[in-house]
C-alpha positions as CSV (number, residue, x, y, z in Angstrom):
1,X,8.8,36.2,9.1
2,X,9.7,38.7,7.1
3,X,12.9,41.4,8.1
4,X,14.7,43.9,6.6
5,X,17.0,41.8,4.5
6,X,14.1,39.8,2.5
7,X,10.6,39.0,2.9
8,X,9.4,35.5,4.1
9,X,8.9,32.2,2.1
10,X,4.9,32.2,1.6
11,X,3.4,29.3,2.4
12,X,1.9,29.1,-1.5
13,X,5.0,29.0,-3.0
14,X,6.4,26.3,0.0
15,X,3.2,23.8,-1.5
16,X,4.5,24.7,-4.8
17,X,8.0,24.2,-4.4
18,X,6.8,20.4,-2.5
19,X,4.5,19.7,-5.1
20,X,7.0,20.5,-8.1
21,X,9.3,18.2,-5.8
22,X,7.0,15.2,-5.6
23,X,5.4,15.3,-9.3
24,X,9.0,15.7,-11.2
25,X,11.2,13.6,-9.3
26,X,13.5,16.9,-9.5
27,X,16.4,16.7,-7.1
28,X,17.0,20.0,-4.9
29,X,19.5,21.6,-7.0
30,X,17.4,21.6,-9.8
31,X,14.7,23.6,-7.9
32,X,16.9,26.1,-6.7
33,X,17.4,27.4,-10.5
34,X,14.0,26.9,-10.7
35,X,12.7,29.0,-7.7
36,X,15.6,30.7,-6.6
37,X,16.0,29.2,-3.6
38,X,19.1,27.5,-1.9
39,X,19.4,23.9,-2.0
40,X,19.3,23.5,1.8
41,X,16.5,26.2,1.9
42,X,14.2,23.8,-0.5
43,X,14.8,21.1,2.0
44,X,13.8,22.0,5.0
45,X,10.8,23.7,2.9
46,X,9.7,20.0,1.6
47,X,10.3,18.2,5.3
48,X,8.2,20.9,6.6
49,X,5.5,20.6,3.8
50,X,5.2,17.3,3.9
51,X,5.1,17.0,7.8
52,X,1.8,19.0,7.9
53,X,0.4,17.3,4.8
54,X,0.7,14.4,6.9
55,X,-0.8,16.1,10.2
56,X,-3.7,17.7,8.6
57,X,-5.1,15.0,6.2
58,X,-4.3,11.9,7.0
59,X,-7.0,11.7,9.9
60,X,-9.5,12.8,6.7
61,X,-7.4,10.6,3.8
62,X,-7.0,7.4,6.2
63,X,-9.8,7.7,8.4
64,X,-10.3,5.7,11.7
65,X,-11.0,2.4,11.1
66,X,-15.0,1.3,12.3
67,X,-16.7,-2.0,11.8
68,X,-19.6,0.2,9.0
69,X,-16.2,1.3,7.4
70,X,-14.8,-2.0,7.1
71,X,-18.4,-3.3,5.8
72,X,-18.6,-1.0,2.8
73,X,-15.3,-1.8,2.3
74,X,-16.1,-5.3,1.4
75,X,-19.6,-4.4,-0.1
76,X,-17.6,-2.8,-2.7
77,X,-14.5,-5.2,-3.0
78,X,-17.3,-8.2,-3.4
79,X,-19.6,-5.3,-6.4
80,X,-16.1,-4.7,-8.1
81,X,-13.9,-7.7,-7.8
82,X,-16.4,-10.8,-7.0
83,X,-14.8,-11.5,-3.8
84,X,-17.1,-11.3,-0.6
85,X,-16.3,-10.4,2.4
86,X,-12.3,-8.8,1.5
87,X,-11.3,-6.0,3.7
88,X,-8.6,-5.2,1.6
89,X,-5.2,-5.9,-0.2
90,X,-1.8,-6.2,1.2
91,X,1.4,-5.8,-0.4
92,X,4.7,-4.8,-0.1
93,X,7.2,-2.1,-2.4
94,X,10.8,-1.0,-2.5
95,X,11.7,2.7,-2.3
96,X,15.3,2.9,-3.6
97,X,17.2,5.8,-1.8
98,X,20.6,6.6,-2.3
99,X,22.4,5.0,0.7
100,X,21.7,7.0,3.7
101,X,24.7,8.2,5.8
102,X,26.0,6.1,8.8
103,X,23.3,3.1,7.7
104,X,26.0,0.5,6.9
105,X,24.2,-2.6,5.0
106,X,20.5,-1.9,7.1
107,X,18.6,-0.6,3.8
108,X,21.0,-3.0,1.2
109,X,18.4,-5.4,0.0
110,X,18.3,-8.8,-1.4
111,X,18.5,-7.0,-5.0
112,X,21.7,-5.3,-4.7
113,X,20.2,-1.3,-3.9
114,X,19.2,0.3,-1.0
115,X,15.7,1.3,0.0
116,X,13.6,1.5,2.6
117,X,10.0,-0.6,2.5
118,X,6.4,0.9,1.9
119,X,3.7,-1.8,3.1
120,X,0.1,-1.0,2.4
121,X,-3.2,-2.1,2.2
122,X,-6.1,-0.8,-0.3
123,X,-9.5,-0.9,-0.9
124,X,-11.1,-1.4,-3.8
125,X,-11.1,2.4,-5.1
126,X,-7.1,1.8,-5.5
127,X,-6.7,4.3,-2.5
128,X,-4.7,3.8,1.1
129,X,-6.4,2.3,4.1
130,X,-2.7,1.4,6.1
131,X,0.9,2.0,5.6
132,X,3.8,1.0,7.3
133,X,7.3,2.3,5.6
134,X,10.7,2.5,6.9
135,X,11.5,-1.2,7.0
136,X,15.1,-2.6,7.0
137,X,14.7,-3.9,3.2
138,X,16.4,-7.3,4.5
139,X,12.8,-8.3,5.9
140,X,10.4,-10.3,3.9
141,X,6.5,-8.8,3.0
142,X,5.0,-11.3,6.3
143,X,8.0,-10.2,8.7
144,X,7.4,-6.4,7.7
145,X,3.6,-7.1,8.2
146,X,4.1,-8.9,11.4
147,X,6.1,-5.8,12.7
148,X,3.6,-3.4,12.0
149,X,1.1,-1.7,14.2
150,X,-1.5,-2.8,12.1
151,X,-0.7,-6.6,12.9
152,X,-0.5,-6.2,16.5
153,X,-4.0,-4.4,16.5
154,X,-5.1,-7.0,14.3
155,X,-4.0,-9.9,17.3
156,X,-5.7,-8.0,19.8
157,X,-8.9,-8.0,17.8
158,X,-8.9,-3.8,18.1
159,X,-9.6,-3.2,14.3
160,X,-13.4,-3.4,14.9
161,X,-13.8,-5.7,12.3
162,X,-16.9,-7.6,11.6
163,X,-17.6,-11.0,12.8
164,X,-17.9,-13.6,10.9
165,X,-21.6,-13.8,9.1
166,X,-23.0,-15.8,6.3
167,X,-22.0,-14.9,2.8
168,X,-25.3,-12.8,1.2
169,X,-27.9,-15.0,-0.3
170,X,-25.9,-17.8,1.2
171,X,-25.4,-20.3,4.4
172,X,-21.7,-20.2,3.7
173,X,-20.1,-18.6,7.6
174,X,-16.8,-16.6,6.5
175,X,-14.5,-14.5,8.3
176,X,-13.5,-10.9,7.1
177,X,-10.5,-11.4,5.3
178,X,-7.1,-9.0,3.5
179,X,-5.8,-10.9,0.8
180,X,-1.9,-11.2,0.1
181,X,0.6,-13.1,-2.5
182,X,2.5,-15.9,-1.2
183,X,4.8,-13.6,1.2
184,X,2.3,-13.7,3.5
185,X,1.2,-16.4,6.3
186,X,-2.4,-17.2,6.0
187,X,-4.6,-16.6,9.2
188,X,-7.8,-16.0,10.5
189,X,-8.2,-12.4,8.7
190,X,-5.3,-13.0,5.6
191,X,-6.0,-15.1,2.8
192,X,-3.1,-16.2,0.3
193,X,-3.2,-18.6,-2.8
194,X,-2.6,-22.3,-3.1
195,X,1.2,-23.4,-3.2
196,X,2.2,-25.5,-6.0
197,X,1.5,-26.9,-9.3
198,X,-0.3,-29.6,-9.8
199,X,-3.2,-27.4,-7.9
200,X,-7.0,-29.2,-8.0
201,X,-9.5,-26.9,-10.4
202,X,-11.2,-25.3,-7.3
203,X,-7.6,-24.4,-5.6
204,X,-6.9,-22.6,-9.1
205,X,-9.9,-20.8,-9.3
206,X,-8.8,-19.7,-5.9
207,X,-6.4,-18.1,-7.0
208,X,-7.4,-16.9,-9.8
209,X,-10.7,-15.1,-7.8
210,X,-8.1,-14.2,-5.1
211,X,-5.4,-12.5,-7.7
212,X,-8.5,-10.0,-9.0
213,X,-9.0,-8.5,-5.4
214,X,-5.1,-9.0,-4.6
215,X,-4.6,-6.4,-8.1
216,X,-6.0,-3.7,-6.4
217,X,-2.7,-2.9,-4.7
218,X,-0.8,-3.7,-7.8
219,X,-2.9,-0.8,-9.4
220,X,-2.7,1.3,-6.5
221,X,1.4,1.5,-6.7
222,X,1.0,2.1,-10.0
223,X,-1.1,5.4,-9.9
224,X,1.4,6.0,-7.0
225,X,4.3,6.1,-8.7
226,X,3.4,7.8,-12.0
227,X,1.3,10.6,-10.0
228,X,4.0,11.1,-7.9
229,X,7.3,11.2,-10.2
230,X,9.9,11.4,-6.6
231,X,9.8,7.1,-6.9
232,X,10.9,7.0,-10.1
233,X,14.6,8.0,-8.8
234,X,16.3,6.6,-6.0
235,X,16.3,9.3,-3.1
236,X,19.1,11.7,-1.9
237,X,17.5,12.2,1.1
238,X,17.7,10.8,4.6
239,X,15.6,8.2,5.6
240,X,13.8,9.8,8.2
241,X,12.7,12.7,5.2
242,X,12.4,9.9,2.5
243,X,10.0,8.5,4.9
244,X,8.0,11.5,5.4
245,X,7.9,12.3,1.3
246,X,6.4,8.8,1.1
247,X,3.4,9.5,3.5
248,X,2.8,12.6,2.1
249,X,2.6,11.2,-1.6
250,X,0.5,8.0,0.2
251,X,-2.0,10.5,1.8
252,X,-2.2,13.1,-1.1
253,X,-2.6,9.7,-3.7
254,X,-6.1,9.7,-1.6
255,X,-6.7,13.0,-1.9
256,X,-6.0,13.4,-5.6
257,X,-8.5,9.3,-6.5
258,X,-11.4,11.4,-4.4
259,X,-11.4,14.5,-5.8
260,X,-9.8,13.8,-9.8
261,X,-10.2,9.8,-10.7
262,X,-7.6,8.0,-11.7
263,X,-6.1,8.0,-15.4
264,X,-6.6,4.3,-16.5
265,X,-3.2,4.2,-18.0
266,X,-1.1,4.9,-15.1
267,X,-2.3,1.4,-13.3
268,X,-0.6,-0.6,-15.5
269,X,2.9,0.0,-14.7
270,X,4.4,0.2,-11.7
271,X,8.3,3.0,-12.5
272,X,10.0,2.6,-9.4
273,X,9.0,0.0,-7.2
274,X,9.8,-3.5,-7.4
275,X,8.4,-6.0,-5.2
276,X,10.0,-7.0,-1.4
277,X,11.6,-10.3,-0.9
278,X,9.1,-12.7,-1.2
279,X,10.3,-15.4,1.0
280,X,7.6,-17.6,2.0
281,X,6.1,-17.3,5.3
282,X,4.3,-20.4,7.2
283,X,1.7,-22.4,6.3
284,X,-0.5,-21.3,8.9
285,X,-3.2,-22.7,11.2
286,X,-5.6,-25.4,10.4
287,X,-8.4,-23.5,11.0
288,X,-7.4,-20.8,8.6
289,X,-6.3,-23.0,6.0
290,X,-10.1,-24.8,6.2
291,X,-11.5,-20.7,5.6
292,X,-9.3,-20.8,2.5
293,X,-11.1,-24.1,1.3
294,X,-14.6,-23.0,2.5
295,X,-14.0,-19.7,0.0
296,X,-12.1,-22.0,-2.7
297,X,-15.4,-24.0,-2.3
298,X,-18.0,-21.4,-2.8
299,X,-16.2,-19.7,-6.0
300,X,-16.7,-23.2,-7.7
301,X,-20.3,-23.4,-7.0
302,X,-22.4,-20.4,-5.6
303,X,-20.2,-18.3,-6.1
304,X,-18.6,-18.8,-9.5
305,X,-18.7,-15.8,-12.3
306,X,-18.8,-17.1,-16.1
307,X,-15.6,-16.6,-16.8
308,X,-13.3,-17.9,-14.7
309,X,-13.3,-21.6,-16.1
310,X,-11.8,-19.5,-19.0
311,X,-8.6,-17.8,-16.7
């Protein structure tokens, strides 16, 4: 409020100091010549900012998650990426942070920097449907996953998604599947490629049909990152506020592929992440592994596209 001594912050220039924040990758200081505003002040301004970005869009951004949502979801992956039936793709990133205070080794990861993890899932408009971030950057891509809410509402079948169903035009009965790199264990709703080399044709047209849905995350990070110039320094924050910049830039990513597109250019790098240890998880139940095959076998017959013999 304002008083006698100075008038109060408005909240247009609080979104503007945020937004200046998040797009530049400036650090505090350098906003305070910019703005005139103390160092501390511009903190509290961008926890504060990017608390109620969070509140007030997310529910819109990252809407509830309904069986017809789930169902265009994989309309759309199977239009754009010929794979039938894909709920989305998972992955895992690295913030880097500047060590936070009184964390010991708990964000030191595997390649010598601290950060603190950002797993997600995407659809095939390259835009949010799930994140987890925070995680210890000691944990592997499945453990993080396994962790998450999303896994445990996933185990309790309270995700509302489909049954299983016939593949359209086909007799080929599929589970609703997220597809994943090697990190992750495959189960009844995750798919991952074939281990190995000397891999059959069908098993590597697997995964070469599962790597063009799985590169929707890949592209996804990418806009990420080069919208949002904060990832492309480690951060001087605390974790608890590095974790609230990162949902803000996750739900405002959303905001900005609805309403502006995407610039093509900015999905093919990926400045400031680097992937999450990529230990291998299990092998995973017989069942699932026979899905895998059932899917391997229908993008070598039905369900083959011309040029994938080529790849």
């Amino acid at each position: 409020m304002d008083t006698n001594m100075r008038k109060a912050i408005s909240p247009t220039e609080k979104l503007a100091v945020t937004l200046r924040y998040l797009t530049s990758g400036c650090t505090f200081q350098d906003l305070h010549y910019s703005f005139k505003l103390g160092a501390s002040t511009i903190g509290n301004i961008v926890r504060e900012v990017c608390n109620v970005v969070w509140e007030e869009l997310a529910h819109i951004q990252m809407p509830s998650m309904t069986e017809e949502m789930w169902k265009d979801t994989a309309a759309k992956f199977k239009q754009r990426a010929n794979f039938p039936h894909c709920l989305g793709a998972i992955n895992g990133k690295h913030i880097r942070v500047i060590k936070p205070t009184g964390t010991g080794s708990q964000h030191f990861n595997y390649k010598h920097y601290f950060s603190i993890a950002l797993l997600a899932i995407v659809d095939s408009n390259y835009k949010f449907v799930y994140v987890d971030i925070g995680s210890f950057e000691k944990d592997s891509d499945s453990t993080i996953f396994k962790n998450s809410t999303f896994w445990n509402l996933l185990q309790k079948n309270k995700l509302n998604i489909p049954e299983s169903c016939p593949i359209l035009n086909t007799d080929i009965i599929v589970d609703y599947v997220f597809v994943g790199d090697e990190a992750f264990g495959i189960s009844q709703h995750v798919l991952r490629p074939y281990g190995g080399r000397n891999l059959t044709k069908n098993k590597r047209i697997f995964n070469y049909r599962l790597s063009r849905a799985r590169r929707y995350v890949e592209c996804a990070f990418g806009i990420l990152s080069n919208k949002w110039r904060i990832f492309h320094r480690p951060m001087n924050v605390t974790t608890e506020l590095a974790v609230d910049i990162t949902k803000a830039c996750c739900v405002l990513h959303n905001y900005v592929r609805e309403k502006n597109g995407i610039n093509f250019q900015d999905t093919l790098s990926i400045d400031g992440f680097e992937d999450v240890n990529t230990t291998y998880a299990d092998r995973g139940t017989r069942s699932a592994s026979d899905m895998r095959n059932t899917f391997a076998d229908y993008f070598s017959t039905v369900g083959a596209v011309p040029w994938q013999n080529d790849k």
